[in-house]
PARO-258861 format. One line per field, with one value per atom (N, C-alpha, C): residue number from 1; residue in one letter; y, z, x; atom name. Coordinates in pm, 1 decimal. Layout:
<nodes>
resi = NUM,...
resn = A,...
north = Y,...
up = Z,...
east = X,...
name = CA,...
</nodes>
This chain:
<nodes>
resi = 1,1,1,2,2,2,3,3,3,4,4,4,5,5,5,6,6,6,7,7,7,8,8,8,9,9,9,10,10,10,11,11,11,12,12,12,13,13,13,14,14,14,15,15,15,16,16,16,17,17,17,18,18,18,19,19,19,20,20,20,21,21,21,22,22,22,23,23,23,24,24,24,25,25,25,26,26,26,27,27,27,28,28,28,29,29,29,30,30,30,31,31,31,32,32,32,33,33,33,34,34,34,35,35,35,36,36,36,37,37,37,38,38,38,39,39,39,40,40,40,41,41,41,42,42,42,43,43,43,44,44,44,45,45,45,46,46,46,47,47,47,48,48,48,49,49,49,50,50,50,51,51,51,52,52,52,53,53,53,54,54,54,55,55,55,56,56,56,57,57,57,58,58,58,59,59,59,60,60,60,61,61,61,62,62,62,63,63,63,64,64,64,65,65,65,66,66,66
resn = X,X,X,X,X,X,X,X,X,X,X,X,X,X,X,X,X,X,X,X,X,X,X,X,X,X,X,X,X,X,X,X,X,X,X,X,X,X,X,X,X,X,X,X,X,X,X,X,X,X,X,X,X,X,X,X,X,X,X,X,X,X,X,X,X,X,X,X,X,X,X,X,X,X,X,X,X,X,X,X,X,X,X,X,X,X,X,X,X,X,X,X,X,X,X,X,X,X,X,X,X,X,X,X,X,X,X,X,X,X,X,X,X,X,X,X,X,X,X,X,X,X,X,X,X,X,X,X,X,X,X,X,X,X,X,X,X,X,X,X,X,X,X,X,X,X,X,X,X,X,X,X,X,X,X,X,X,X,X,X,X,X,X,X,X,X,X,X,X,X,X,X,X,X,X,X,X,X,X,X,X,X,X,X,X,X,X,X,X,X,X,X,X,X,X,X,X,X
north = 1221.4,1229.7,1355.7,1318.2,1451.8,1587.6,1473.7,1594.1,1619.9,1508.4,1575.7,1540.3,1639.5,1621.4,1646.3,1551.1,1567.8,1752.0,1781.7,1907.3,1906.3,2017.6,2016.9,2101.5,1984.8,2080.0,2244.6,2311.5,2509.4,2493.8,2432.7,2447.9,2394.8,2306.3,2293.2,2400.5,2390.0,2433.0,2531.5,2648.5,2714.9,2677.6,2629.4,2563.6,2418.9,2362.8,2223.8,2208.6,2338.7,2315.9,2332.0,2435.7,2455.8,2349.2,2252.8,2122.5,2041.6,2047.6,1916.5,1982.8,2136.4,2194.7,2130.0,2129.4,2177.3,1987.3,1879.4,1773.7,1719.7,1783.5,1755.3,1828.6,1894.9,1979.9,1845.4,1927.1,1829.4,1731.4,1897.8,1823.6,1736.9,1629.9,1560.1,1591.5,1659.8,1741.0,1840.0,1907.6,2047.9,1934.1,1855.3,1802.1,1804.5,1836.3,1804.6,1673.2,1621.4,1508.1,1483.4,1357.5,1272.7,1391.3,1405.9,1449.3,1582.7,1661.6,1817.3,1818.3,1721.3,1684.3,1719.8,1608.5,1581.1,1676.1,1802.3,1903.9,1978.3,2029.7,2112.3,2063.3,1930.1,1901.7,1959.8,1899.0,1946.8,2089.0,2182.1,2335.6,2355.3,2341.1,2324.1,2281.1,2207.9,2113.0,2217.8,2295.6,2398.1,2489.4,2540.3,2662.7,2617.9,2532.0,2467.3,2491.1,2357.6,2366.4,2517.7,2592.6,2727.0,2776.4,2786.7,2868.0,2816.3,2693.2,2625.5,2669.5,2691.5,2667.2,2819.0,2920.8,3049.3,3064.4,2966.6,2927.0,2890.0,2960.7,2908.7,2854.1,2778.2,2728.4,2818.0,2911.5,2957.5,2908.7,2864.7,2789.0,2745.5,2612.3,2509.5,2593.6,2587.7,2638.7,2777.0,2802.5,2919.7,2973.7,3021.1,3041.9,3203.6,3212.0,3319.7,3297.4,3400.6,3451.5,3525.8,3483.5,3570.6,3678.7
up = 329.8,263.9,311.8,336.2,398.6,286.3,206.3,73.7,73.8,125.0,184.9,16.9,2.3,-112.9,-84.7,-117.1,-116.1,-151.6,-51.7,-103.4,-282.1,-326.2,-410.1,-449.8,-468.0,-466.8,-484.9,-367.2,-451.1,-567.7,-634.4,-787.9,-857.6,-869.4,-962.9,-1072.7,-1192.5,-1269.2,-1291.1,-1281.6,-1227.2,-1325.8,-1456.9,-1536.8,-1484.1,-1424.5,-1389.4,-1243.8,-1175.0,-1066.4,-1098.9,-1187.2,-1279.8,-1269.2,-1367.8,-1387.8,-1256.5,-1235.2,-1066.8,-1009.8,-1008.7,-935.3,-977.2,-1117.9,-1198.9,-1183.1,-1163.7,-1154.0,-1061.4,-960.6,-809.9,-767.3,-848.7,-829.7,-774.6,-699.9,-618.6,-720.3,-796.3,-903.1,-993.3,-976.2,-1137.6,-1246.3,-1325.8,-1414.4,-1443.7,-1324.2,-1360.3,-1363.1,-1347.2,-1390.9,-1529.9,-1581.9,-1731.1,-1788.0,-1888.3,-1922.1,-1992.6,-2042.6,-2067.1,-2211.5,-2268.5,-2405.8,-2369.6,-2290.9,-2254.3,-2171.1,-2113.8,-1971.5,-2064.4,-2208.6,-2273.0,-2333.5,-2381.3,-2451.7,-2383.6,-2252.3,-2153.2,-2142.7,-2145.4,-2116.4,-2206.2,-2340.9,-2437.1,-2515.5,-2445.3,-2434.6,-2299.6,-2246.9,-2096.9,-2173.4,-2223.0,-2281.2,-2368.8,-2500.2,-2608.0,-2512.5,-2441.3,-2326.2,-2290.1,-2188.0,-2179.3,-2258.0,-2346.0,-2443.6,-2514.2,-2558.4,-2603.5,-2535.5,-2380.0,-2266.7,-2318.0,-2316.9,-2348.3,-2453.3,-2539.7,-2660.8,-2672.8,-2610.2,-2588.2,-2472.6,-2434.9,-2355.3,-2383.5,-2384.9,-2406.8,-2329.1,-2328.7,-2241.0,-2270.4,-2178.6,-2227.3,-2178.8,-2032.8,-1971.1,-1859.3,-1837.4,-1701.6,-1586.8,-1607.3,-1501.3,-1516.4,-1612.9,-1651.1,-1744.5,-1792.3,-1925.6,-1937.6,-2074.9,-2111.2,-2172.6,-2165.5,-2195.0,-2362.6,-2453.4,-2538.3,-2503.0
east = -1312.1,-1182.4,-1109.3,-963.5,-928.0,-835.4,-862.4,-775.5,-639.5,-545.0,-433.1,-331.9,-235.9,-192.9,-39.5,86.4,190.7,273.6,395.5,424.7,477.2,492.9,548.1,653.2,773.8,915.9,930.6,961.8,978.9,1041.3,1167.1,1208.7,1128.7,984.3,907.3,880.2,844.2,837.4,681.6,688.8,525.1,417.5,434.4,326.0,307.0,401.7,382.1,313.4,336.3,271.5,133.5,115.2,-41.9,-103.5,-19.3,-130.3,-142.1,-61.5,-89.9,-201.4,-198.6,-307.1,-490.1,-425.4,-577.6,-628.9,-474.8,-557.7,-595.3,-569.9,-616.4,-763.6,-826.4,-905.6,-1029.6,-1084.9,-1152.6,-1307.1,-1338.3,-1453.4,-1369.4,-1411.4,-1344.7,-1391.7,-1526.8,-1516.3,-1420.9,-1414.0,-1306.1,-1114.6,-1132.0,-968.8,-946.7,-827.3,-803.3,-801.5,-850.7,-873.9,-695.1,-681.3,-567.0,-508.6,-547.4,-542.8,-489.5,-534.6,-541.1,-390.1,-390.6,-267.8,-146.0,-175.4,-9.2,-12.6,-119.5,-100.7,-56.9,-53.1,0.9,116.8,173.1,291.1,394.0,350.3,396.2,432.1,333.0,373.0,479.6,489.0,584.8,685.7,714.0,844.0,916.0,821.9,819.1,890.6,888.4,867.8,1022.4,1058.2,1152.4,1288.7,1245.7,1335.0,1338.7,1286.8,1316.2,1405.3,1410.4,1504.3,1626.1,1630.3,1775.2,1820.9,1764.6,1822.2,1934.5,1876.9,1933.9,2041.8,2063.4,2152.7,2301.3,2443.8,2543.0,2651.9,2692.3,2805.8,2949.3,2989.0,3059.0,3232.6,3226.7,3283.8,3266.0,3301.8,3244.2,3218.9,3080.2,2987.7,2963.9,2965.0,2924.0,2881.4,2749.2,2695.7,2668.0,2657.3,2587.8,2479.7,2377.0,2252.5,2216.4,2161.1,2133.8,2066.9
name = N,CA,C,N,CA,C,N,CA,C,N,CA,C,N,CA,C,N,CA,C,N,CA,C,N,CA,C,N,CA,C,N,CA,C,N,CA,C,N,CA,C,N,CA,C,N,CA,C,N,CA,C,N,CA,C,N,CA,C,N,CA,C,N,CA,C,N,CA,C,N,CA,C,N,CA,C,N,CA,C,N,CA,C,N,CA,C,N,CA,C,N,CA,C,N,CA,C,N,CA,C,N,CA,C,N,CA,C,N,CA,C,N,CA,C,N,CA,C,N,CA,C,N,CA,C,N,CA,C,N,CA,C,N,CA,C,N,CA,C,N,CA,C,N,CA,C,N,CA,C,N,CA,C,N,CA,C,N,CA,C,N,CA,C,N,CA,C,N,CA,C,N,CA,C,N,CA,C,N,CA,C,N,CA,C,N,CA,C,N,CA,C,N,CA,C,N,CA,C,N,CA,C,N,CA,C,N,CA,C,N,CA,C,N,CA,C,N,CA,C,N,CA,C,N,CA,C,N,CA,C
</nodes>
């Protein structure tokens, strides 16, 4: 097997590249199981959405920062 694994976009998200990492890992023990996957997702999302939320539109195309 040659291990070859698609690039992954530079604007990916650095927790999301985390997990792709951790599920490609070659032991399939060391991969995260299904349950662990959507819990990581779901902190990523938390994480996410938090940034936004501090986020204002102040005018088209242009925001401010809390």
């Amino acid at each position: 097997m040659q291990d070859l694994r698609p690039e992954i976009p530079r604007d990916t998200h650095p927790k999301l590249v985390e997990l792709i990492h951790r599920c490609w890992h070659k032991d399939p023990c060391l991969r995260p199981n299904f349950s662990e996957i959507i819990k990581f997702l779901q902190h990523i999302n938390i994480m996410i959405a938090g940034k936004k939320k501090k986020v204002k539109v102040k005018a088209k195309g242009m925001h401010e920062h809390d």
